[in-house]
N, C-alpha and C positions, 0 to 999 in steps of 0.2 A: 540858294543862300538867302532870297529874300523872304521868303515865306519860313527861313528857319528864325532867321532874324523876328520878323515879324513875331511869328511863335514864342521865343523867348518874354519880346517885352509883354505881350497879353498875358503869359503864364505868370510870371512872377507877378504882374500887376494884379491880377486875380489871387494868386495864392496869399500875398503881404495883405492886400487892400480888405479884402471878404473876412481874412481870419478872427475867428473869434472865441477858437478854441483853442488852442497849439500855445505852449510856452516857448521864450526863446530857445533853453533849452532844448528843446523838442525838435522845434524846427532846425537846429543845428543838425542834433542827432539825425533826424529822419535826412536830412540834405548830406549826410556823412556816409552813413548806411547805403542811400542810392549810389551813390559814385560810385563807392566800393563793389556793390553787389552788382551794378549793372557792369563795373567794368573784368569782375570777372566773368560775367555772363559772357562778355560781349569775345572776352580774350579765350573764349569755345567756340562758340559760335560763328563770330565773325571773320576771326584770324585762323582758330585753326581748322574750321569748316567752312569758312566762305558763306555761309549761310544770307548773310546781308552784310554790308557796309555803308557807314558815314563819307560820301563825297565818290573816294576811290577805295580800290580794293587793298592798297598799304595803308599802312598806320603813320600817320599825319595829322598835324598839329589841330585842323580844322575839323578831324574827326572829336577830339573830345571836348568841341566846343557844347554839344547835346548831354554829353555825360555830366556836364559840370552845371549849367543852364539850364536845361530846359526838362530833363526826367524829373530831379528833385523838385522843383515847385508844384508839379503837376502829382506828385506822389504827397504835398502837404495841403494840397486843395482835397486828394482825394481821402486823406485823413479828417478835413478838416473837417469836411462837408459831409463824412461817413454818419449816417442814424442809429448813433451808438445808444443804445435803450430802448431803439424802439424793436416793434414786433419784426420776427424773421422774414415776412413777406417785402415789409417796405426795404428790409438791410439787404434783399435778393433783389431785389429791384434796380434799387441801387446800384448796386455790384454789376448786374449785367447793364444796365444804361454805360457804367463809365468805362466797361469792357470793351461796348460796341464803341464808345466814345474814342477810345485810344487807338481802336483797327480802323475806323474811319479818318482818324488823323495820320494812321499810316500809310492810306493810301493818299492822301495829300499829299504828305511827304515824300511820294513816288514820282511827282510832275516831275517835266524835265524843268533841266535849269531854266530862269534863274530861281524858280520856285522852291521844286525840290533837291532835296539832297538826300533822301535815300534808296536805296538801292539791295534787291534782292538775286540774292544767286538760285540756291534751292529751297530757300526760305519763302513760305505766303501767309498771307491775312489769315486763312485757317490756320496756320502754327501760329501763328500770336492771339486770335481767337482761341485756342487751346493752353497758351503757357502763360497768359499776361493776369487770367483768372488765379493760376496757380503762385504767380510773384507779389499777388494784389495782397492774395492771404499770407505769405510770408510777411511784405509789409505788416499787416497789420497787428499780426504775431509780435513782430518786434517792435510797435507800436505798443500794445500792450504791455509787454515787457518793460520798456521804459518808463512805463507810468508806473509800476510796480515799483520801479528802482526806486524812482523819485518819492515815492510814500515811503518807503523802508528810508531811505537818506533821510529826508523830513522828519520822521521819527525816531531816529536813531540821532539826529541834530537835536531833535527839544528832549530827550531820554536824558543829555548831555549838560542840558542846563542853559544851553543858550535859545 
């Protein structure tokens, strides 16, 4: 628990402190989007395949202390900090640095108490080195997405006269 603790207040101090791209809306959005999608991820995976768990293998209050805390901040750095314009090498670079970043923090997360708190069944670091690439691009997708909105709103707002 202390290293989840720990982990929380560095992320979001990193994610609020460095940002200097993200709106608040944005940041909402993307911190709304994570919950949602990681807890239906998790409500496959975790629950109905055991694959890993938060703390213990039931569903417990202290499990969605990470869902609500610590994913999202860490998914608005990784937007924040993304080299959106530049060339495809540096954005692949990127992409696999915070890939290898997030499987290394998951085996940290593996220490036993009172460090860590997670915990795998038939779940390993190669399946999350194989599906955290594939959620990164979803993120970003709906990243994009919302910036789209927010142009079409913006301009469908001064079309309006205000």
């Amino acid at each position: 628990m202390i290293g989840l603790i720990l982990a929380i207040i560095v992320y979001n101090f990193i994610a609020f402190k460095t940002n200097k791209k993200l709106t608040g809306n944005q940041i909402i959005q993307i911190w709304t989007f994570t919950v949602a999608f990681q807890i239906i991820f998790d409500v496959i995976i975790d629950y109905k395949y055991h694959g890993y768990w938060y703390f213990t293998k039931a569903i417990d209050w202290k499990g969605i202390i990470p869902h609500i805390l610590l994913v999202p901040p860490v998914n608005i750095i990784f937007i924040n900090w993304f080299p959106f314009g530049k060339k495809f090498t540096k954005q692949f670079a990127y992409f696999v640095t915070f890939v290898l970043a997030i499987v290394i923090y998951e085996a940290i997360a593996k220490l036993p108490n009172p460090w860590g708190y997670f915990h795998n069944g038939w779940w390993t670091l190669g399946h999350s080195a194989i599906v955290d690439p594939i959620l990164l691009l979803i993120l970003l997708g709906f990243y994009k997405w919302i910036c789209k909105l927010e142009i079409k709103a913006v301009s469908k707002y001064k079309q309006n006269g205000n």
